[in-house]
MARMAR-740234 format. One line per field, with one value per residue (C-alpha): z, x, y; residue number from 1; residue in one letter. Coordinates in Angstrom, 1 decimal. Layout:
<rolos>
zz <- Z; ...
xx <- X; ...
yy <- Y; ...
num <- NUM; ...
residuo <- A; ...
</rolos>
This chain:
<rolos>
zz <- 70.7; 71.1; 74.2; 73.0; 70.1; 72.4; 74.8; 71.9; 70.6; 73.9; 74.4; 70.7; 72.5; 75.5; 73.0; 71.0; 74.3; 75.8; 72.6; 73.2; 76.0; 78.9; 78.2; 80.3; 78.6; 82.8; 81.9; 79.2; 81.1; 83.6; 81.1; 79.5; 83.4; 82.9; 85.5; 87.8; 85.4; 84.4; 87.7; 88.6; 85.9; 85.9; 90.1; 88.9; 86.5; 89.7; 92.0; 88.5; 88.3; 92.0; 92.1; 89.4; 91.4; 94.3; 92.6; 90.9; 94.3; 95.6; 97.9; 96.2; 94.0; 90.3; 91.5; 93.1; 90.1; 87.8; 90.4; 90.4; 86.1; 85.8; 87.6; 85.7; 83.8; 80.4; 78.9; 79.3; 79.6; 76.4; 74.2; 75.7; 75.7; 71.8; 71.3; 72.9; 71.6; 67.8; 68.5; 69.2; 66.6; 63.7; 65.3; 66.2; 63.2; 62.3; 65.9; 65.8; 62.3; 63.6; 66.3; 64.6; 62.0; 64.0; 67.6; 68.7; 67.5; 69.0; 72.1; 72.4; 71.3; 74.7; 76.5; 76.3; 76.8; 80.2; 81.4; 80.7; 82.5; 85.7; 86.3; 86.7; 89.1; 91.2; 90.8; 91.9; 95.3; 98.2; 100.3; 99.7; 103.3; 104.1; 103.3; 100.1; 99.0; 100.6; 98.2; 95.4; 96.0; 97.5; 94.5; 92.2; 93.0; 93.2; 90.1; 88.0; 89.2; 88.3; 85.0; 84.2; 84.7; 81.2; 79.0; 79.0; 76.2; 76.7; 72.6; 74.0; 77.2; 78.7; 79.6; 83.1; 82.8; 80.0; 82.5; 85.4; 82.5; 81.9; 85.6; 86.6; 83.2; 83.9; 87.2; 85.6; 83.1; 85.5; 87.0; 84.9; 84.1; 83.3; 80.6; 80.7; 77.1; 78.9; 82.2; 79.4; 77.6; 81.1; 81.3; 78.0; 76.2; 74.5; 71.2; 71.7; 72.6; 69.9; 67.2; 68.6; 68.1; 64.6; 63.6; 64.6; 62.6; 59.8; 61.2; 61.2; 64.2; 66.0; 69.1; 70.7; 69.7; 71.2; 74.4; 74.4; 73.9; 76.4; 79.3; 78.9; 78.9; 82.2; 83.8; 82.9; 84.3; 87.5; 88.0; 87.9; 89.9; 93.0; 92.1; 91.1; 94.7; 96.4; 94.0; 94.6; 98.0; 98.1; 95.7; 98.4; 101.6; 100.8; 97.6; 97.9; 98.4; 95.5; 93.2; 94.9; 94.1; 90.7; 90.2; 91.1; 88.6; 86.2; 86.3; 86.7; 83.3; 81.8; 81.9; 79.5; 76.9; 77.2; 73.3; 72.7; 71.6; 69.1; 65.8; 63.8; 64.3; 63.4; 61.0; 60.8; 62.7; 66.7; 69.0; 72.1; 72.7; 71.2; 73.6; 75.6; 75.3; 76.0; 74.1; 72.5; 71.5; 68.8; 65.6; 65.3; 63.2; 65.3; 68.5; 66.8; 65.8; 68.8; 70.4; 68.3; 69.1; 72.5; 72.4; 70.2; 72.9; 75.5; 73.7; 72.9; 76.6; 77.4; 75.0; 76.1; 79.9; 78.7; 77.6; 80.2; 82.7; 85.8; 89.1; 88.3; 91.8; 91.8; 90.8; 93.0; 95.1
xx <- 101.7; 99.5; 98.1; 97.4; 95.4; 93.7; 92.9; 91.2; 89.4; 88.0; 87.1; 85.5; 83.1; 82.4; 81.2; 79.0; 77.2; 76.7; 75.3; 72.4; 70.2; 69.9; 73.0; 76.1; 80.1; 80.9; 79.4; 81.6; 84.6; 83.7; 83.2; 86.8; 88.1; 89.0; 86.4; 89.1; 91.1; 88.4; 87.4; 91.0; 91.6; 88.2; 89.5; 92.6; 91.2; 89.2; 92.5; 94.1; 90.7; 90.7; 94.4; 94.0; 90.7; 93.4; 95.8; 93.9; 92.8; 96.4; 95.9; 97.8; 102.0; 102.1; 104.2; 101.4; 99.3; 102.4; 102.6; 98.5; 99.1; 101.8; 100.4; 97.3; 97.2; 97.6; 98.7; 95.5; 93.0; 93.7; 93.3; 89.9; 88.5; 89.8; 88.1; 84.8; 85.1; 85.5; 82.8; 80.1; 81.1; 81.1; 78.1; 75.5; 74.0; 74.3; 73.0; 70.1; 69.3; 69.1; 67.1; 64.4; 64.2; 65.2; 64.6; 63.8; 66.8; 69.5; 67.7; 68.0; 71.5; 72.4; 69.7; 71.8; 75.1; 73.5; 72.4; 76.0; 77.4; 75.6; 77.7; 80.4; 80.3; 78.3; 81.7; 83.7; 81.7; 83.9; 80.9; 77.5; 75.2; 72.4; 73.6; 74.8; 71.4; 69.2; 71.2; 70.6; 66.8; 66.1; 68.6; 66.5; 63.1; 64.4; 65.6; 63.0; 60.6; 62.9; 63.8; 60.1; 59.4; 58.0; 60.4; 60.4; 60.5; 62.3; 62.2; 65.2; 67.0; 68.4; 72.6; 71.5; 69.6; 71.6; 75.0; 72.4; 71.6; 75.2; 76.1; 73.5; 74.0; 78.3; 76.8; 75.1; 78.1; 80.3; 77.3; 77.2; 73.7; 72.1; 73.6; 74.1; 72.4; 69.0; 69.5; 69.1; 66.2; 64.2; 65.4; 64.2; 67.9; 68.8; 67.6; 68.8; 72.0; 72.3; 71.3; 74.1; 76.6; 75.1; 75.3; 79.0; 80.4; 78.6; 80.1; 76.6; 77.9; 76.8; 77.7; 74.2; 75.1; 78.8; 77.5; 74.9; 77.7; 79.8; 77.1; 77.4; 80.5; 81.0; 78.1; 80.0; 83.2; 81.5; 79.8; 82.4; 85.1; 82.5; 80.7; 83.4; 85.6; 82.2; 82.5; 86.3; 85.4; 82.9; 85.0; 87.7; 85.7; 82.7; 83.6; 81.0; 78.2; 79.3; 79.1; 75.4; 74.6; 75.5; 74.3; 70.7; 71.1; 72.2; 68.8; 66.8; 68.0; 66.7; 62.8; 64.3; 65.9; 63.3; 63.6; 60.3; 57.9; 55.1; 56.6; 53.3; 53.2; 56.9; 57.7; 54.6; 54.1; 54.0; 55.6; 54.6; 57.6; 57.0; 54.5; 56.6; 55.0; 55.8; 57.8; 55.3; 53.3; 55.1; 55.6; 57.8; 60.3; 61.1; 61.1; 63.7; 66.0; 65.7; 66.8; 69.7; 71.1; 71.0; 73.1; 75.3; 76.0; 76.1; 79.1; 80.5; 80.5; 82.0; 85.0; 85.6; 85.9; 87.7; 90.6; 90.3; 93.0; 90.7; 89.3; 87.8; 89.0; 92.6; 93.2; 91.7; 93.8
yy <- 48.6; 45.3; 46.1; 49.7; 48.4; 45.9; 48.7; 50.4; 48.0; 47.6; 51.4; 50.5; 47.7; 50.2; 52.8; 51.1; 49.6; 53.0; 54.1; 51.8; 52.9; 50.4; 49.0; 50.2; 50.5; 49.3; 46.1; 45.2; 46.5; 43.9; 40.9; 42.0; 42.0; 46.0; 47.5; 47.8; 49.7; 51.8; 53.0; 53.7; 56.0; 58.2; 58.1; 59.7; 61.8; 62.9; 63.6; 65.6; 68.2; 68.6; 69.4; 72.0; 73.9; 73.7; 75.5; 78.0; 79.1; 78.9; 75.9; 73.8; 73.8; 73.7; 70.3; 68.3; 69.2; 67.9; 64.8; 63.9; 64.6; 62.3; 59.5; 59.1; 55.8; 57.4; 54.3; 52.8; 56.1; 58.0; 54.7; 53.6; 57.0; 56.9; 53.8; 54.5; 58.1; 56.5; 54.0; 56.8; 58.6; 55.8; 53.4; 56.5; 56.6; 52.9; 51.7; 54.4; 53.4; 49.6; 50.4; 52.2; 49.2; 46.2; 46.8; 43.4; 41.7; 44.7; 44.5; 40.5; 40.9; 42.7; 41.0; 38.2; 39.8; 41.5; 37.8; 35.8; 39.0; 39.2; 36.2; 37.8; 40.2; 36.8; 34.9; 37.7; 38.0; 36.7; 36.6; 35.2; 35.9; 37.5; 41.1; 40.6; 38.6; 41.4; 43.7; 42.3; 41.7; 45.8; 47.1; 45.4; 46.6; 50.2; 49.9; 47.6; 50.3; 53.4; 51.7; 51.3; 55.2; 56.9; 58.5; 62.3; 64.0; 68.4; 69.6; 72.7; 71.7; 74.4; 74.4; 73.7; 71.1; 69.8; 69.7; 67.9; 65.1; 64.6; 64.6; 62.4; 60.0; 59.9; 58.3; 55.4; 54.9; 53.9; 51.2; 47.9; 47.3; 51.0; 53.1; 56.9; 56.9; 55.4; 57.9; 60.8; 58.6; 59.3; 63.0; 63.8; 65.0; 61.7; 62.4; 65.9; 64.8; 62.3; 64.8; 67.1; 64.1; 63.7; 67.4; 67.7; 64.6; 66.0; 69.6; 71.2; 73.6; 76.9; 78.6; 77.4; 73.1; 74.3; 75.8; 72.6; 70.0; 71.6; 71.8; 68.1; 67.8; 69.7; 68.2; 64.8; 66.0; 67.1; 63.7; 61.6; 63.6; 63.2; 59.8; 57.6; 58.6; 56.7; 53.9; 53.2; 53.5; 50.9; 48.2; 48.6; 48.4; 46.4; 44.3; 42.0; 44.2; 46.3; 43.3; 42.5; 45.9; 45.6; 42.3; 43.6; 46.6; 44.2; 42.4; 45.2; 46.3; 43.1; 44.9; 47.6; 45.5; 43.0; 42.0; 40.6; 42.8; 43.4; 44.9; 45.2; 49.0; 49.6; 51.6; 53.9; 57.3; 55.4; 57.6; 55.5; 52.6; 48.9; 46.5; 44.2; 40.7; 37.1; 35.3; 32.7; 36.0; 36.7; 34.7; 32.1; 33.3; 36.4; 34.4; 32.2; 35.0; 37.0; 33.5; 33.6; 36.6; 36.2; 32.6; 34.6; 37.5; 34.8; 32.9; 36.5; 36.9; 33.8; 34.4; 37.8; 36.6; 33.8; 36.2; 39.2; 39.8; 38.0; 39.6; 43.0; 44.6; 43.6; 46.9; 49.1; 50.7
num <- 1; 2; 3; 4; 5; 6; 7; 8; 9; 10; 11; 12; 13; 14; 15; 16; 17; 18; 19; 20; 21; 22; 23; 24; 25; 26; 27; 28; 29; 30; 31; 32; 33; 34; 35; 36; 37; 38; 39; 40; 41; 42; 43; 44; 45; 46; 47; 48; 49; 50; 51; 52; 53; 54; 55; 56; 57; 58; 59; 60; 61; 62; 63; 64; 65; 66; 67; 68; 69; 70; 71; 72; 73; 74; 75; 76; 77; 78; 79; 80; 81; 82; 83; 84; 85; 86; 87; 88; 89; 90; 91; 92; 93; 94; 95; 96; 97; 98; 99; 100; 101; 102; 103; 104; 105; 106; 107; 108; 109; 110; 111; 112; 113; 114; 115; 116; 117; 118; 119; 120; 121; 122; 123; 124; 125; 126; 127; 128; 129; 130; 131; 132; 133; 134; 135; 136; 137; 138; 139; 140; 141; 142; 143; 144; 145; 146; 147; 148; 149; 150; 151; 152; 153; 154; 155; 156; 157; 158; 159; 160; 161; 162; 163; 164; 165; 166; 167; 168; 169; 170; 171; 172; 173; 174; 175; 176; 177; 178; 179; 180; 181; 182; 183; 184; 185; 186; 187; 188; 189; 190; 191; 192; 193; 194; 195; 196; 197; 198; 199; 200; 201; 202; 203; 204; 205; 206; 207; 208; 209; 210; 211; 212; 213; 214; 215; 216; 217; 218; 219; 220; 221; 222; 223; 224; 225; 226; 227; 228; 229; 230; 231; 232; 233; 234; 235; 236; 237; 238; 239; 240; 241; 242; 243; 244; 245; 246; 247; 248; 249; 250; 251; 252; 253; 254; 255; 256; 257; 258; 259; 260; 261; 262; 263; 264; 265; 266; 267; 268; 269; 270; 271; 272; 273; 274; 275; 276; 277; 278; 279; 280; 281; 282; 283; 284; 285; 286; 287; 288; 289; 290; 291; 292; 293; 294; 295; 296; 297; 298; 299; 300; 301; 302; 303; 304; 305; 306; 307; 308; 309; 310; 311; 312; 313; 314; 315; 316; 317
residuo <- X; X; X; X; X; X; X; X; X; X; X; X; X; X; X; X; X; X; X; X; X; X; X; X; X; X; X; X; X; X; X; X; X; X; X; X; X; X; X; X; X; X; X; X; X; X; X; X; X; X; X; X; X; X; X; X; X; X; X; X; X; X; X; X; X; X; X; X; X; X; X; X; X; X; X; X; X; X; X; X; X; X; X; X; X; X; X; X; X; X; X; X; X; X; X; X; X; X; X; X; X; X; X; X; X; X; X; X; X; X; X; X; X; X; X; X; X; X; X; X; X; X; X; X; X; X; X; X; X; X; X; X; X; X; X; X; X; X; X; X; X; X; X; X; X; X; X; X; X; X; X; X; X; X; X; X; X; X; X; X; X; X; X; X; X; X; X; X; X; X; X; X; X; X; X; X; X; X; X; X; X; X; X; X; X; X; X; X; X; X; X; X; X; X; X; X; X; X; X; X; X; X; X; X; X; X; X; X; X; X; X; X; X; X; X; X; X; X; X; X; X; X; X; X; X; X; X; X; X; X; X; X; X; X; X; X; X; X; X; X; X; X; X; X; X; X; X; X; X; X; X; X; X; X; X; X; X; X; X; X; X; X; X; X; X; X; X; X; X; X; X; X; X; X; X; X; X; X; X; X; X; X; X; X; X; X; X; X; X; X; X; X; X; X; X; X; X; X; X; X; X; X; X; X; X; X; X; X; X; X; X; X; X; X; X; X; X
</rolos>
């Protein structure tokens, strides 16, 4: 029962991250030392799906499909996806809320809990060469670029496209460092999709919010039964370069919750996103605070490690 709560809790921490765009549930599970975990058990999840398209189409027994079922880590898969499932639905409109009126401190708050993390996945690199150096250095310039792309903004996403955002945003999910809530900020749907959250916990529903919710959904399920099969791949094969490739995601996600910025305009009608600026730019009071939430994520980090069950690819089979 202990672990099960524990495991809940930690889906709880997952959730709320994912809820905030530019920060990824993957890099929590990898301060808590769960990554491994994680990755196994959306791979499984994979094998399960795949097993029950083969036996609809007769290539496969009812068996296997019972075999690939039973050997899903249930134990561990149903109580995180409660946890992050109860987090998105409690924290949405709390974290929204915060964002709109205190931006600057949320955004230091995972600032720092990006930075103490990134030392993670360094510490868990067997090798340090060339390779994995050059990894980090071309992953991060992709990405500080991609990550500094203009938000879109679609006022009716079709199914289609809404399935493609959840496809494309279940693949950064599953990367530490870039959230699947930020991959829909650049597609345009995340308001969308976080007003179709909204609507159902206040059970505002109609077939077209169904048929919206559930292009997602299957756009999610489709993403990860091909995406996370590479990923498991790559931790097995090329551990270290995995972990350069996240580390360089990781601080590529630092431009988007850079949390100093000029408030003066917030809270009027401003539409564009708050001006980044330097950290002396802003008065001294803010810069303090925003200072202070970052040491507190960076001691939050530190504790979490502290406690987490150690390498993050012991698990990977």
């Amino acid at each position: 029962m202990k672990t099960r709560i524990i495991t809940v809790l930690q889906g709880m921490v997952m959730g709320i991250a994912e809820i905030i765009p530019g920060v990824s549930g993957s890099t929590l599970a990898l301060v808590m030392g769960i990554y491994d975990n994680f990755i196994e058990f959306l791979s499984e999840i994979s094998d399960f799906f795949k097993s029950c398209i083969k036996f609809i189409s007769r290539k496969e027994s009812f068996s296997e499909v019972k075999k690939d079922f039973l050997s899903i880590r249930w134990n561990f898969g149903i109580f995180l996806i409660v946890g992050m499932g109860v987090s998105i639905v409690l924290f949405s409109h709390i974290i929204s809320g915060l964002i709109e009126e205190h931006p600057q401190y949320i955004f230091a708050f995972f600032f720092g809990l990006v930075i103490a993390s990134i030392t993670i996945p360094w510490n868990e690199m067997k090798i340090k060469g060339f390779r994995e150096f050059a990894t980090i250095a071309i992953t991060f310039v992709i990405f500080f670029v991609v990550l500094g792309l203009k938000p879109a903004i679609v006022e009716n996403p079709s199914p289609l496209f809404l399935f493609f955002a959840g496809a494309v945003a279940i693949c950064a999910m599953v990367l530490p460092g870039i959230s699947g809530s930020f991959v829909m900020l650049l597609l345009g749907v995340y308001d969308y999709v976080i007003g179709l959250i909204k609507d159902f916990t206040k059970l505002s529903i109609d077939l077209n919010k169904v048929v919206a919710l559930l292009s997602v959904v299957a756009g999610i399920v489709l993403g990860f039964s091909v995406f996370v099969k590479f990923l498991k791949l790559g931790l097995k094969k090329y551990p270290s370069e995995i972990m350069a490739f996240l580390i360089g995601i990781m601080l590529a996600s630092l431009r988007v919750l850079w949390p100093f910025m000029d408030v003066s305009t917030l809270g009027t009608e401003q539409t564009e996103p708050l001006p980044k600026v330097l950290p002396w730019e802003i008065p001294g009071t803010q810069l303090l605070l925003s200072i202070v939430f970052i040491l507190i994520a960076i001691g939050i980090v530190i504790i979490l490690h502290k406690f987490s069950k150690g390498n993050n690819t012991d698990g990977i089979r």
